[in-house]
N, C-alpha and C positions, 0 to 999 in steps of 0.2 A: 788607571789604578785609583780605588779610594784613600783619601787623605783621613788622616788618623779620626779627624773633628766628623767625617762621614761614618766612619768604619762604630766609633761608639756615641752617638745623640744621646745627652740624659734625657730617662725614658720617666722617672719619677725623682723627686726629692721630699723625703721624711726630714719634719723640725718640730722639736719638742714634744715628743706624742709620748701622749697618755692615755690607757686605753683601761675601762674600769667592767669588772662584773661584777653588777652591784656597786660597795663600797672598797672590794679588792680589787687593787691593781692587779688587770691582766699585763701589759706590756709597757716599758717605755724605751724609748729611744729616742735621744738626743737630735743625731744626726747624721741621716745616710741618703747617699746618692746609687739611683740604679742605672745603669747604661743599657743601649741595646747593643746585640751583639755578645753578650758576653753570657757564660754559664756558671752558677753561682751555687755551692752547696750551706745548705743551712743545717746547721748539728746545734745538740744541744739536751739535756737530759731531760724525761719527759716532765710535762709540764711547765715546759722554761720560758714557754711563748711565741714556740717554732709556729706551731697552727693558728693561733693567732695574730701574730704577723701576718701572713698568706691570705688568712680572711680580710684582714684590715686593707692589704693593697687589691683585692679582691671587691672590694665593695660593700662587703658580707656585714661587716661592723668600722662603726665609725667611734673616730676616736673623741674622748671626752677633751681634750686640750690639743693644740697642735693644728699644724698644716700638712697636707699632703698636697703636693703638685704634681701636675700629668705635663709631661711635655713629648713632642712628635706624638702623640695620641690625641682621639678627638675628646674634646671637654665635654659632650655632653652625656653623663655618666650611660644612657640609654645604649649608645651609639658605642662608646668606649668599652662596652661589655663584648661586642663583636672581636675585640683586640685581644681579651684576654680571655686563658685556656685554664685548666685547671681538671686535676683531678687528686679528688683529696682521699684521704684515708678509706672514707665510704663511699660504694657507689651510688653512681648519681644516675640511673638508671631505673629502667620499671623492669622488675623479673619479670612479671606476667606476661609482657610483649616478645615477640622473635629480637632476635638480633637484629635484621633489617629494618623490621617494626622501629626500632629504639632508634636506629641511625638515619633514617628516612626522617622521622621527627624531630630529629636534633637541626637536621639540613633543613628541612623546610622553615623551621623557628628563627637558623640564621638567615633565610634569605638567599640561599644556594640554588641555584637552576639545577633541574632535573639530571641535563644530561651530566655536570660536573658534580652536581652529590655521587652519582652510580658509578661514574669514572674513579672517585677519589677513595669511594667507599670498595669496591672491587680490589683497588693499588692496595691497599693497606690492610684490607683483611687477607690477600695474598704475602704480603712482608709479613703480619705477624702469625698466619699458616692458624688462620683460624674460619675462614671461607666455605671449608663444609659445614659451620652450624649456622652458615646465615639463617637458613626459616626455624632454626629449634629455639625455643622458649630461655631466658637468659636462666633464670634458675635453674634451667639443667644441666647449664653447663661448667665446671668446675671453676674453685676461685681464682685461678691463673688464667686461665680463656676468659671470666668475667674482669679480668683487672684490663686483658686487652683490648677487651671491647670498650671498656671506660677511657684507654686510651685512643682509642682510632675514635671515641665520641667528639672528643678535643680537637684531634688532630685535622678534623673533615672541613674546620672552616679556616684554618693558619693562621692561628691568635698571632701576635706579636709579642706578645708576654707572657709565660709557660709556667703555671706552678704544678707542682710536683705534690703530694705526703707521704712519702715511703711506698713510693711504687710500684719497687719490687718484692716487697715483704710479701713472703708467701708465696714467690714465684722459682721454680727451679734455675739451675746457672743457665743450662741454655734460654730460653727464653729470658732470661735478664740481660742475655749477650745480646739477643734480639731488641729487646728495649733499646737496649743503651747507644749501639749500633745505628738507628734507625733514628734516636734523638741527638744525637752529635751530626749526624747528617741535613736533618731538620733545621738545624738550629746554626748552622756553617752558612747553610744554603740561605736561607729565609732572614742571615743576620736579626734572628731574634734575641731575645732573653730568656733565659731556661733558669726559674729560682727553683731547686729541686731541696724536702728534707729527707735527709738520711741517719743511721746509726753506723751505717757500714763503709766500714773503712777502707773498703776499697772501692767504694765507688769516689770516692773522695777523687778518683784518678781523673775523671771528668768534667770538673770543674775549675778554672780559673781562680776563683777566688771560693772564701767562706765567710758567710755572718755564724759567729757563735753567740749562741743564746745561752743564759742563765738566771736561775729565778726573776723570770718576767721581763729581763732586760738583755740589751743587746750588748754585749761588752766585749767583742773582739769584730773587727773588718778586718780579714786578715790574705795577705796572696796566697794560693797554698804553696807556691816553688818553697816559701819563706818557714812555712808552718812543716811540710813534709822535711827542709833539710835540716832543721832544729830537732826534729824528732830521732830519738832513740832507735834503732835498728829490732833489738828487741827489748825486753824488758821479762825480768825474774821475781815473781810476787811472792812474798815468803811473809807467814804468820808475824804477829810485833812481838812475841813473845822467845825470838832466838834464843839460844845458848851463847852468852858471852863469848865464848871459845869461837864458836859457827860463826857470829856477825864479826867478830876479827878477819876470821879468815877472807872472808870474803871481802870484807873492805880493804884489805892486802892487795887483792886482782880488780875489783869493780870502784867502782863512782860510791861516793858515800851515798847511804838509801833517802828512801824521801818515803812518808807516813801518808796514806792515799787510800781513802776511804777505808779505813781500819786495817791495811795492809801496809808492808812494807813494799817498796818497789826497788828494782835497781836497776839504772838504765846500764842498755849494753850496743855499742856502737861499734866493736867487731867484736863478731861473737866466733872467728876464724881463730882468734886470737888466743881465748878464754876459755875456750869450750873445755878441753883438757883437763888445765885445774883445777876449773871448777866441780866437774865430776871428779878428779880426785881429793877433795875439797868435802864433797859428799860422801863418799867413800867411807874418807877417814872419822867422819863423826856421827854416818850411820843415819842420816837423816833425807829422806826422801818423799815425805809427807805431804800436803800443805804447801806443797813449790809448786810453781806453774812458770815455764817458760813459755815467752807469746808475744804477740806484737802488741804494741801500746794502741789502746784505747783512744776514742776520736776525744771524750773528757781528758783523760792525759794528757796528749800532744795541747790541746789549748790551753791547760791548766799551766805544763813546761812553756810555750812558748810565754806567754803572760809572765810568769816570773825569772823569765831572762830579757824580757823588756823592762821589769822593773828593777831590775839590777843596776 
């Protein structure tokens, strides 16, 4: 059995980074540790510095202040490039070429022997049931088949470190079952690192932990057991402009609201409980407009969990 100090080797350490375009700060983060073994989702609204993070541990861009350390990976960033995977928002791929065209050149560039490219490339384009357009031209084939193929690009050499940009945006449920299905397995087996970004809150199920991002910085490491049991069940977004009479009422049954991007919110942690009143509640004042019940938002949950830490 591996001992815990096996099971997670810090794989990188970020101190004091500063990351600039231009004279605008792209990113900063103080101080974070990455382990291997573990699957990590990254949220955060856009532009908050989820993609650049990823490029920064990527290679892509170096930071203007700060260290970054490599540990259990090789130091010489040439060599270290074979360890980590990636596929980001766009593909990284030549349309012009076939499919195998594209996967055969990906193998060769890392150093794959023949018979083990065509074995690994066969395995995976049968998991992700996209093997009938090996010889067809990648631009013909639809943006969900194209996102797979940019996935099994990655997956044909077993990086040790797996970044992710929203990559399932655009893809139907099945085929995101099939991603996701396929990277928890990967990632079990291979005791790798999986840093994936997302908006969607339910892929949030997948990961261990969360960095959340905000204007350029990283301001929450958070477990998610910790951030999902803190969060609201559902949540009821009603205009800020109530009826006196209406926001009584309902502050009678619910948690007092909270003011959330020009909305009000009100969290609801049984909603078994409330449902009733509340529709009757509705009823009696005639107001059905402008309300949305629904699950809370991945900004939400981090925005509550953050100020009941600071409480």
């Amino acid at each position: 059995m591996r001992s815990a100090s096996e099971e997670h080797k810090l794989c990188v350490q970020l101190d004091d980074i500063r990351c600039y375009y231009g004279k605008t700060l792209a990113l900063q983060i103080e101080s974070l540790s990455i382990e291997s073994n573990q699957s990590i989702a990254i949220v955060g609204e856009n532009g908050s510095g989820k993609t650049t993070f990823l490029k920064l541990l990527l290679g892509l861009l170096k930071p203007k202040h700060g260290q970054i350390s490599y540990f259990n990976l090789e130091k010489d960033p040439r060599f270290r490039r074979k360890q980590l995977g990636y596929v980001l928002h766009e593909l990284s791929l030549d349309k012009d070429l076939t499919v195998m065209e594209n996967l055969s050149l990906v193998g060769r560039l890392y150093g794959l022997k023949k018979s083990v490219l065509m074995a690994q490339t066969q395995e995976l384009m049968k998991i992700f049931e996209v093997f009938e357009f090996a010889q067809m031209n990648l631009k013909d084939l639809s943006f969900g088949n194209q996102k797979k193929i940019d996935l099994i690009r990655t997956l044909l050499y077993k990086p040790s470190l797996l970044f992710l940009d929203e990559v399932t945006v655009g893809l139907d449920v099945l085929s995101q079952a099939i991603f996701w299905r396929y990277l928890n397995a990967y990632q079990q087996e291979n005791k790798s690192t999986l840093l994936y970004i997302t908006h969607n809150f339910n892929e949030l199920k997948y990961c261990g932990r969360v960095l959340a991002f905000s204007q350029n910085q990283l301001i929450s490491d958070i477990q998610r057991s910790d951030l999902i049991k803190n969060a609201p069940l559902q949540i009821l977004e009603t205009p800020t402009d109530l009826d006196p009479k209406l926001l009584e009422a309902l502050c009678e049954i619910l948690k007092k609201p909270r003011l959330f991007q020009d909305k009000l919110i009100f969290l609801i942690d049984h909603f078994d409980e409330i449902h009733k009143p509340l529709f009757d509640i509705f009823i009696i004042h005639g107001h059905f407009d402008g309300y949305t019940l629904r699950k809370p938002s991945i900004p939400e949950m981090i925005e509550l969990y953050q100020h009941k830490e600071n409480v």
